[in-house]
C-alpha positions in Angstrom: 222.1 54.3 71.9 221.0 57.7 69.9 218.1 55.5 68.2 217.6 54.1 72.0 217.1 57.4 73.5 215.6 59.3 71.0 212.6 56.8 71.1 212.6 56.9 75.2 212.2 60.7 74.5 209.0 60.0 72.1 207.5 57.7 74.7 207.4 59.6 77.1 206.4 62.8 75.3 203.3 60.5 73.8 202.4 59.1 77.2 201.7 62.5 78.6 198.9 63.0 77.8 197.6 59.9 75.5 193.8 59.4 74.8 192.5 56.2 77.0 189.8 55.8 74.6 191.4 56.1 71.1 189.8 53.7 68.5 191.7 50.6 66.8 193.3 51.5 63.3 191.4 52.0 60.3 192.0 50.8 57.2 194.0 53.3 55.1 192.3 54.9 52.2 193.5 55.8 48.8 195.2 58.6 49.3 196.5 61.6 51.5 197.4 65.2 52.3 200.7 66.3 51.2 203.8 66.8 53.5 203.6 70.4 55.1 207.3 72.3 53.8 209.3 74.4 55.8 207.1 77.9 56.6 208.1 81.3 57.4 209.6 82.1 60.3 206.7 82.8 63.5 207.5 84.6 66.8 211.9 84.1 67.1 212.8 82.8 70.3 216.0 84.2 70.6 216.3 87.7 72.6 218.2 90.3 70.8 221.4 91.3 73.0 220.7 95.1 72.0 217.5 96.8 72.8 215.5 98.3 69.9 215.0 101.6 69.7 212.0 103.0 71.8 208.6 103.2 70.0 205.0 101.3 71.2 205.5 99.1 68.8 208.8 98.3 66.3 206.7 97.7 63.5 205.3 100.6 63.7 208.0 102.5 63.1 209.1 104.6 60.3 211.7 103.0 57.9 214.0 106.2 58.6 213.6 105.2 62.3 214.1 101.7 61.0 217.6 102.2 59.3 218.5 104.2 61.9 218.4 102.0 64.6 220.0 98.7 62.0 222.7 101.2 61.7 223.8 101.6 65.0 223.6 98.2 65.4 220.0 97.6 67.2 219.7 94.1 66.5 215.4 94.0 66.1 215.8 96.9 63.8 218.1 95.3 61.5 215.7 92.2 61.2 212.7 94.2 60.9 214.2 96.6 58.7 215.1 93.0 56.1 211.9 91.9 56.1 210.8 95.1 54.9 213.0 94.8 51.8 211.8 91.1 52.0 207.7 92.2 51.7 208.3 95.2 50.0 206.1 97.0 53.2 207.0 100.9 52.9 210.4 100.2 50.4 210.6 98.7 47.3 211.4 95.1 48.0 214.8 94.3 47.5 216.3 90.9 48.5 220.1 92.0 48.3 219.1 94.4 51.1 217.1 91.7 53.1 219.9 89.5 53.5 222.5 92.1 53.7 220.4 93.4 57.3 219.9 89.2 58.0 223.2 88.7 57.7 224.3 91.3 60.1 221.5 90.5 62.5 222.9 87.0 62.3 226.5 88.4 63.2 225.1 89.2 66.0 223.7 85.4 66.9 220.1 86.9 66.2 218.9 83.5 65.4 215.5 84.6 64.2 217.6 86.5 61.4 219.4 83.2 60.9 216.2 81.0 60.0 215.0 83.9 57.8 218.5 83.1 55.9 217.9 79.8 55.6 214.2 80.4 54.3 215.6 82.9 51.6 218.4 80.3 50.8 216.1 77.3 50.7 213.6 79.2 48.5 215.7 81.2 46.1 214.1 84.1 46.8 216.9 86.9 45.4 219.9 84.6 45.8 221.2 81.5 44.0 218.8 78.6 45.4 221.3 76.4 48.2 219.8 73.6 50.3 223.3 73.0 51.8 223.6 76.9 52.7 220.1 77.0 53.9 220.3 73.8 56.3 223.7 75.5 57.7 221.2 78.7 58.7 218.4 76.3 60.3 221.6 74.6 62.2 223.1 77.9 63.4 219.7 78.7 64.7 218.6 75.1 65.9 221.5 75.6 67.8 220.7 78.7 69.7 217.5 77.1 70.2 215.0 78.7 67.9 212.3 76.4 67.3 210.8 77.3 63.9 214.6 76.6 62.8 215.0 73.2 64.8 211.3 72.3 62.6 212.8 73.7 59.1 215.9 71.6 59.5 214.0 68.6 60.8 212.0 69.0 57.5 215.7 69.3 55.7 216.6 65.9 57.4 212.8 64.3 56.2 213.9 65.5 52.5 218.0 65.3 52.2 217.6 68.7 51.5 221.7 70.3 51.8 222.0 67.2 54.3 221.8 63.5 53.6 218.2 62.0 54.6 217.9 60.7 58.3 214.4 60.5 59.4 215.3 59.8 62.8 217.4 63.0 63.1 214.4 65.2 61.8 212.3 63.4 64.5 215.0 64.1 66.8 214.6 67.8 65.6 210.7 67.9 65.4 210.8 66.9 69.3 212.7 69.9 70.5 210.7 72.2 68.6 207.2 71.2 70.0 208.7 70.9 73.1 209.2 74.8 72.8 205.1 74.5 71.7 206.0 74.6 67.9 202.4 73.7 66.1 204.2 72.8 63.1 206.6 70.1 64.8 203.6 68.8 66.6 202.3 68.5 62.8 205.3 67.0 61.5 205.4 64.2 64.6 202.0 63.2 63.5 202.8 62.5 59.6 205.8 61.1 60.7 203.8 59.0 62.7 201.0 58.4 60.4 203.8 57.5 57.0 206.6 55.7 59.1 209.4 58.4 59.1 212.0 57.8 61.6 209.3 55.9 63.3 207.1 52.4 63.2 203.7 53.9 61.5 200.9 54.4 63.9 197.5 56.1 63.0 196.6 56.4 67.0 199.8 58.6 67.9 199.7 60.4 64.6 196.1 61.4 65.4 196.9 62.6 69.0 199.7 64.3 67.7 197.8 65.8 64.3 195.2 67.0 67.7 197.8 68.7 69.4 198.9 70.9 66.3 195.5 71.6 66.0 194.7 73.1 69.1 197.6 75.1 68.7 196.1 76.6 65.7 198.2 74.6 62.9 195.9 74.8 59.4 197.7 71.7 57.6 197.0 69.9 60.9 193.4 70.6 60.7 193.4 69.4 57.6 195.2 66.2 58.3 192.7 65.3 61.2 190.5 65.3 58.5 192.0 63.1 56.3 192.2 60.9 59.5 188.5 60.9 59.9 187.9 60.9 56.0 189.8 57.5 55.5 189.1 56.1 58.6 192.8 56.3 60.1 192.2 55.0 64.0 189.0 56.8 64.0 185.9 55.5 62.2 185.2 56.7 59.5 183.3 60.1 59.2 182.9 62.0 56.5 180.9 64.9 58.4 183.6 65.7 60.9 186.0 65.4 58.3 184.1 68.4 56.1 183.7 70.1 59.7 187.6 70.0 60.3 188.8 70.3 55.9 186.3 73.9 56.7 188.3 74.8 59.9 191.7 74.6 57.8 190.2 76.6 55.0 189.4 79.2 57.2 192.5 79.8 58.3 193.6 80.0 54.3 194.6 76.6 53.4 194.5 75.6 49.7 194.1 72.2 50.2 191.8 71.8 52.5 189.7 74.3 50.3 190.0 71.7 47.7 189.1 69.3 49.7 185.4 70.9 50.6 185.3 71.1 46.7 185.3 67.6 46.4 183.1 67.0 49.4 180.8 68.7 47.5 181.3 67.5 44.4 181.1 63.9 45.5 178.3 64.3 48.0 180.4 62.9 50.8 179.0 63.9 54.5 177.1 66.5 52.6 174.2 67.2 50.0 175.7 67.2 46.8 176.2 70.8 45.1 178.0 71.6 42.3 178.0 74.8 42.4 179.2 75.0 45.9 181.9 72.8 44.6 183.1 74.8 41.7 183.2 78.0 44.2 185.6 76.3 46.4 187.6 75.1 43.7 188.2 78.2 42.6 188.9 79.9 45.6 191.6 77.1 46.3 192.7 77.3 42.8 193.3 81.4 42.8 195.7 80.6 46.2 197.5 78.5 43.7 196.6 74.6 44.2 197.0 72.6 40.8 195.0 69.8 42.0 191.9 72.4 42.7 192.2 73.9 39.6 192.7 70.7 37.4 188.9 69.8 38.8 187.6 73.4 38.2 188.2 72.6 34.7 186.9 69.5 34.6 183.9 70.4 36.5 183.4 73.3 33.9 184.0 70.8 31.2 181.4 68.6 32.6 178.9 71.2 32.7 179.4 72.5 29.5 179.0 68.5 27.7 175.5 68.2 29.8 174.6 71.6 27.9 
């Protein structure tokens, strides 16, 4: 019955809006983007059941005003106040204090503070790395209804991360959080779609869905559309309006779809070959961290220095 419902759910989300003129699959190519992880906490959808203390903006205030407010008990002060020990913005960051403020936040059912938890947990950022603690977090949270907690828990479920693996429960999960318009669950829907997590594989609904993230502004979507028009996923294949879609990613910051141009114009696909151009995107891919981007900076260097 849950399997039953949970893919009535799906059918009718995809049938709201479904392109009538979507092409017949593709053939899939050699390879793909990774799997997006669990991000940093957006806009929290919770409401705080104190009011924060009166300025034109809270982030704008003072860290004085800051501890002042988490003190009495202000609920936004005490989470803003942590992720200024988490960033290090105005204090010396300190992630002891960042969870201590989280943690009382959270006492207080602020379920934005209770996703940041889980993040800190999942990541090991100042604590003792727990997948089990951190997918408790996303569940308190998920269960208040905060949607960037209903995706990071889905993405626990995708991975068996503090929870044993159940894709269809992380699709289960992914749904209510675009359903809140979550960019990153409409991502996730799509490369379940598009792999065959929790659901039969389909390169038409992971497109439409890979769409929908990206008109919400999601980079790793961007750069998954594409891949779909790269290899030829339900689209043909089109190696110009994959470069035009790999460069709207980048913009936004993403290192893999920075490596991507790299190797568009390194291999001369949709585009005029130019190795230089390559090596500059490389490199800018590379200093954001990507391995892959910087492997090929090397080996483009290499190249250039054997052809001497």
């Amino acid at each position: 019955m849950r399997a039953k419902a949970m893919l009535f759910a799906l059918a009718l989300l995809s049938a709201a809006a479904w392109p009538e003129d979507a092409s017949p699959a593709g053939e899939p190519g050699p390879e793909g983007d990774s799997a997006p992880a669990a991000t940093a906490a957006a806009t929290p959808a919770a409401q705080a059941h104190r009011t924060t203390p009166k300025a034109t903006d809270v982030n704008e205030l003072t860290i004085e005003a800051l501890l002042a407010g988490a003190q009495e008990g202000h609920v936004e002060a005490q989470r803003r106040l942590a992720e200024r020990y988490c960033d290090g913005d105005g204090v010396p960051q300190d992630y002891a204090k960042a969870v201590e403020w989280y943690r009382r936040a959270a006492d207080q059912d602020d379920a934005a503070s209770m996703d940041e938890l889980g993040l800190i947990y999942q990541q090991g950022r100042g604590v003792k790395q727990s997948h089990p603690q951190a997918a408790g977090w996303f569940r308190k949270a998920a269960e208040l209804g905060d949607a960037n907690a209903q995706n990071n828990l889905g993405w626990c479920y995708r991975n068996g991360w503090g929870v044993r693996q159940d894709d269809l429960t992380a699709m289960e999960l992914f749904l209510k959080a675009q359903a809140q318009g979550h960019a990153g669950a409409m991502n996730n829907i799509g490369w379940s779609f598009r792999e065959g997590f929790g659901v039969k594989q389909n390169h038409q609904k992971a497109l439409f869905w890979f769409k929908k993230a990206a008109a919400a502004g999601d980079a790793r979507a961007m750069a998954n559309v594409g891949s779909m028009y790269r290899f030829g996923w339900s689209v043909k294949q089109d190696y110009a309006e994959a470069l035009s879609w790999y460069r709207k990613s980048a913009e936004l910051g993403l290192p893999s779809a920075q490596f991507n141009i790299g190797r568009f114009y390194e291999q001369g696909w949709g585009v005029e070959k130019d190795l230089a151009e390559a090596e500059r995107w490389y490199a800018k891919a590379a200093k954001a961290g990507d391995t892959e981007a910087a492997e090929a900076l090397e080996k483009l260097k290499a190249s250039w220095n054997d052809g001497k």
